[in-house]
C-alpha positions in Angstrom: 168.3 59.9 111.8 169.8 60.5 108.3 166.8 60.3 105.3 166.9 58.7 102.2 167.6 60.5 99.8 166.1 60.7 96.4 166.0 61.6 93.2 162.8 62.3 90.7 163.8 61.7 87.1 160.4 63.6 84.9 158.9 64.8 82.0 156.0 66.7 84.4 152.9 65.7 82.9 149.9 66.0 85.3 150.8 63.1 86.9 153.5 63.5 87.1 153.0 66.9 89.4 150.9 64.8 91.1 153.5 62.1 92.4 156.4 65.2 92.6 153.6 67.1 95.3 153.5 63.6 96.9 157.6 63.2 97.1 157.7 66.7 98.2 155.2 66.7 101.1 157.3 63.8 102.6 160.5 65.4 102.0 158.6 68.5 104.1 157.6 65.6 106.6 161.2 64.5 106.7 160.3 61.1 105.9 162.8 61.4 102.2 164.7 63.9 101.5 164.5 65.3 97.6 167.9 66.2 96.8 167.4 67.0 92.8 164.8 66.5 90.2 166.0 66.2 86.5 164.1 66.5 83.5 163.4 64.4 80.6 161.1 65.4 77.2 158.0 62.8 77.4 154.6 64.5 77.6 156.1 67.1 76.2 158.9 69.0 75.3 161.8 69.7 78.1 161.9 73.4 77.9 158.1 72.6 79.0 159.2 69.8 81.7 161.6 72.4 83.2 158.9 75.1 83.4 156.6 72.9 84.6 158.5 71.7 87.6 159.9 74.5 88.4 156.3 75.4 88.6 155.6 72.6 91.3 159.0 73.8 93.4 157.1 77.2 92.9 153.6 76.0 94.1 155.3 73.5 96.8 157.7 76.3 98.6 160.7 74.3 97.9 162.5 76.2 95.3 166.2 75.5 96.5 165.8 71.7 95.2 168.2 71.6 92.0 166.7 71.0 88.7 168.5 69.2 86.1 167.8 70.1 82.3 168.2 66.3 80.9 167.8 64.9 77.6 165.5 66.2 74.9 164.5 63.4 72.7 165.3 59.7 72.5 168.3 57.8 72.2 167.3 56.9 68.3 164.3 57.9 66.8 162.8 60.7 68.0 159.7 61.2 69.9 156.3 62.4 68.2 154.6 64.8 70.7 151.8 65.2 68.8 150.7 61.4 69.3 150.2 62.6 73.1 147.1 64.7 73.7 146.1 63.9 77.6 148.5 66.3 79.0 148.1 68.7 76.5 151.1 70.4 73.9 152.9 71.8 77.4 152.1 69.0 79.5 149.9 70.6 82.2 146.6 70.7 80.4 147.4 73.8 78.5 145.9 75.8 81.3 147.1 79.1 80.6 149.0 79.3 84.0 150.1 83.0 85.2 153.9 83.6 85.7 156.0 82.5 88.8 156.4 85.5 90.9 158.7 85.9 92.3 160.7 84.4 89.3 162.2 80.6 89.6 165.7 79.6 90.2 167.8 78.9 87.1 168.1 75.1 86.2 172.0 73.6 86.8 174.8 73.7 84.8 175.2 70.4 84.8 173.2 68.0 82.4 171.0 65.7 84.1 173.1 62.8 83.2 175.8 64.1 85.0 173.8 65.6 88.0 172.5 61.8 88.2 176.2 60.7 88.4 178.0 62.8 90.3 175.3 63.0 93.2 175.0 58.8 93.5 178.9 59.0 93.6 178.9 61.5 96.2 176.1 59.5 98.1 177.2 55.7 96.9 174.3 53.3 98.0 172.2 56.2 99.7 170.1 57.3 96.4 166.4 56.3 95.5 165.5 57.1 92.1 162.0 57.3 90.9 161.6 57.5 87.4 158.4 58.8 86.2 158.9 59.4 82.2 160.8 57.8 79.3 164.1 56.2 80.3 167.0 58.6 78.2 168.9 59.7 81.4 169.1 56.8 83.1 170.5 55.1 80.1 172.8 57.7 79.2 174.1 57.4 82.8 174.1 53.8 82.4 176.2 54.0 78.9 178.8 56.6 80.8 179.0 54.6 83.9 178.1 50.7 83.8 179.0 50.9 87.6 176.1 53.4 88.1 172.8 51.6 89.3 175.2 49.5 91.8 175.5 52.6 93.8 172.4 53.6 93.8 169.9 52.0 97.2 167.2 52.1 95.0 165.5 52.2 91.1 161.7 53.1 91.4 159.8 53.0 87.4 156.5 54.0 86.4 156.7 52.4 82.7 156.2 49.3 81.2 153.4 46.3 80.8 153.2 42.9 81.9 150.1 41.7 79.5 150.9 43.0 76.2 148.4 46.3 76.8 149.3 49.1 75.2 148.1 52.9 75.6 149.6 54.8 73.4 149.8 52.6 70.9 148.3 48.6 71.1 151.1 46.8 72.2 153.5 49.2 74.0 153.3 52.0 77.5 153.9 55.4 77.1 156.9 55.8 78.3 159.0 52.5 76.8 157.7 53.6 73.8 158.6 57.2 73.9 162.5 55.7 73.7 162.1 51.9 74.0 166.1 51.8 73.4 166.7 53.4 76.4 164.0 50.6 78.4 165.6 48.2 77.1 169.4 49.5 78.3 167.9 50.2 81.8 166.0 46.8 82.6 169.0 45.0 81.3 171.7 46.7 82.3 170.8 47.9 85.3 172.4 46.0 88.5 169.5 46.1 91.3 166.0 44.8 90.9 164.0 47.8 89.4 160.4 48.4 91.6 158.2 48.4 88.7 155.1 50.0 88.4 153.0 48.8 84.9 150.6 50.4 83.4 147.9 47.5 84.4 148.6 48.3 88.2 147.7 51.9 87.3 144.8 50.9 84.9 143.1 48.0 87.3 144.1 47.9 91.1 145.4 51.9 91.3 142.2 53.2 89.4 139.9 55.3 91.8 136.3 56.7 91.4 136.2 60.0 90.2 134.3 60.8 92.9 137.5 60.2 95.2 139.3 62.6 92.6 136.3 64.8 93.2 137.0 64.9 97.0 140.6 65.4 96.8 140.0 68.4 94.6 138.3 70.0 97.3 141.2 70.2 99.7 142.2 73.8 100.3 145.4 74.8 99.8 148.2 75.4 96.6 148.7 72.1 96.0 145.6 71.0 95.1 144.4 74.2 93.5 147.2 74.0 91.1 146.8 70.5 90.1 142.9 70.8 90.0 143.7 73.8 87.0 146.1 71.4 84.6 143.7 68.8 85.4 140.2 70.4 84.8 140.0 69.3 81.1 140.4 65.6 81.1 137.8 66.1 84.6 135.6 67.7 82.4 135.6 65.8 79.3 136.6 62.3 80.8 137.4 61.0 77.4 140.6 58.7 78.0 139.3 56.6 81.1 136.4 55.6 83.0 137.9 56.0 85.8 140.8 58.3 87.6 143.8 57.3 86.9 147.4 58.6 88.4 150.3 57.0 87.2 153.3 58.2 88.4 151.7 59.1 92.0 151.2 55.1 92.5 154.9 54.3 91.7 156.1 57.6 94.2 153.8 56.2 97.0 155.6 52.8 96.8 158.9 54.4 97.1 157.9 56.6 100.1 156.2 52.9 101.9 159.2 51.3 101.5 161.1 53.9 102.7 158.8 54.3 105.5 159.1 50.6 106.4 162.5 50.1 106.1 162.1 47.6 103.4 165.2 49.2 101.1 167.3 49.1 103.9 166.5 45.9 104.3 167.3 45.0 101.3 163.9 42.8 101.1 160.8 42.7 98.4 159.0 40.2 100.7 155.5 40.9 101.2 154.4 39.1 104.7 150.6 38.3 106.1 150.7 41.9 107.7 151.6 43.9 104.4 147.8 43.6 103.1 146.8 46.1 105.7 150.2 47.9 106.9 151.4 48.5 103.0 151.0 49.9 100.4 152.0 47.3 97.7 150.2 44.0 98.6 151.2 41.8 96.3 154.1 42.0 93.5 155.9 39.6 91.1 159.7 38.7 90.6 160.8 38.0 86.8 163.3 38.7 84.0 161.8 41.3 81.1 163.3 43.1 78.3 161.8 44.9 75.5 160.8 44.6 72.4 163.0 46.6 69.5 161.9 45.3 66.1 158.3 44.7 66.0 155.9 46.6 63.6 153.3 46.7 65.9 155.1 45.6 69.6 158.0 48.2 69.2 158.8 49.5 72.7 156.5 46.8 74.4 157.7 45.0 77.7 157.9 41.3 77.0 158.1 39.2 80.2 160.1 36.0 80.7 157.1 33.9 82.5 158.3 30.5 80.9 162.1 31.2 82.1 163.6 30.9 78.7 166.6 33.0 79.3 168.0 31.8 82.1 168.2 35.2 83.9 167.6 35.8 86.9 164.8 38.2 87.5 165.7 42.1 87.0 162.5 43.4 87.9 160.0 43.3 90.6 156.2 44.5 89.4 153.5 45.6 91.4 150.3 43.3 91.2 147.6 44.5 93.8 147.4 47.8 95.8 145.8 48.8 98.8 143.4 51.0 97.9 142.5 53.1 100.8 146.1 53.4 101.9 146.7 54.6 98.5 144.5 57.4 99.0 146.1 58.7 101.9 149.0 59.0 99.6 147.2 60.8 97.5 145.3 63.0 100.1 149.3 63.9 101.3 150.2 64.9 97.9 147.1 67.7 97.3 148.1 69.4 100.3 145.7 67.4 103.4 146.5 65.0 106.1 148.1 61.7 105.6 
């Protein structure tokens, strides 16, 4: 049986590592198969992104996937780093990590842009993307080759909101605010319905207990002790959120369901009676969004079409309710235990 295959666009924040473990353990599974991971500056810098997942490749015993230096700042104004403190000035909690012995594999040649072209046209209509930081690569791929989201099976994005709640700012997400340009080129450009994850699905439905972060920290193996080091300050201090929250893993564990369940293959976003217990994503929303460019306060905010004003049809699909204990055995998967 051939495996999807799939690509995990980055800027390795803790999360992030979190949802690339995830990817990994089911490419190891031979549920997916990970055929590059490209890098984009976000949480922090991309010489910091590139250590950092080679670090995972490193930890995860894959290091023959390709990495893919990509773009390191935005399309037009540059990003502040400073304005992000949760991942820390390297992006994995500034945990004073040892060197990789023995030493990693050299990134590409190639740019990430092109690495994200020139695999989807060698494997037209067989490529998942998951997109876990700011959009710059995908845009740039877009702006080099219009024609370059029809080939691919699938476009998976943490990033985003669908009630005007911000994070790092009040109005606007992390990531479409770290290069709002480049949202804004990718949700309407792009020529598939983008899986969406928002950061309200990650803040309300895909927020856990500590204590279930607690519990998945005790897992044995490299996995989990590697993510419970770039972790252990925010554990510690708890100072952003009252409860867990993991991003990127949620949008990585809808990719791998539907690719499970044959839903991209199907080419179908219809949830049925069975899909609160059988999947992961139990209920989700169909509209048309864009983003917003030229507000003082709303610059890089997702602004949803709810009304149907502009007459498009929709170009995303959102996730609005998770299943929660079938979210943890995503999560259990990632850290290194049993599915």
């Amino acid at each position: 049986m051939v495996r999807t295959k799939v690509i995990i666009d980055t800027d390795a924040g803790i999360d992030d590592a979190l949802a690339i473990f995830m990817a990994l353990e089911a490419h190891k599974k031979k549920e997916l198969e990970v055929i590059a991971i490209t890098t984009v500056q976000g949480n922090t810098q991309v010489h910091h992104v590139n250590a950092n997942v080679q670090r995972i490749l490193h930890t995860a015993g894959l290091m023959e996937v390709p990495v893919y230096g990509g773009a390191y700042k935005s399309l037009v104004k540059p990003w502040d780093h400073s304005r992000q403190t949760h991942h820390g000035t390297d992006g994995f909690g500034d945990a004073s990590l040892p060197p990789l012995v023995p030493a990693p594999a050299p990134l590409q040649n190639q740019h990430a842009v092109w690495g994200l072209l020139s695999l989807v046209k060698k494997f037209p209509n067989e490529v998942v993307v998951a997109a876990l930081g700011p959009l710059t690569n995908l845009a740039l791929a877009i702006n080099l080759d219009p024609s370059f989201t029809s080939n691919l099976l699938g476009l998976y994005v943490m990033g985003g909101n669908t009630t005007g709640l911000g994070n790092v700012s009040s109005a606007a997400e992390f990531n479409f605010e770290c290069d709002p340009e480049a949202a804004k080129v990718v949700l309407e450009e792009t020529c598939i319905p983008i899986h969406l994850t928002p950061w309200e699905a990650t803040l309300y439905p895909g927020a856990l207990p500590y204590t279930v972060r607690n519990e998945l920290g005790q897992t044995n193996g490299p996995n989990a002790e590697l993510l419970n080091k770039i972790e252990a300050r925010n554990l510690e201090q708890r100072e952003f959120f009252d409860k867990w929250l993991s991003c990127d893993g949620l949008a990585v564990a809808w990719m791998i369901d539907d690719i499970k369940s044959g839903k991209l293959q199907q080419g179908s976003s219809h949830l049925d009676k069975n899909d609160e217990e059988n999947c992961l994503v139990t209920a989700v929303k169909s509209c048309y969004a864009s983003v917003e460019l030229s507000g003082e306060i709303t610059r890089g905010q997702m602004v949803i079409d709810h009304l149907q004003k502009a007459h498009q049809k929709p170009n995303i699909i959102f996730m609005d309710d998770v299943n929660s204990p079938r979210y943890v055995q995503y999560l259990q998967m990632a850290f290194g235990g049993q599915f």
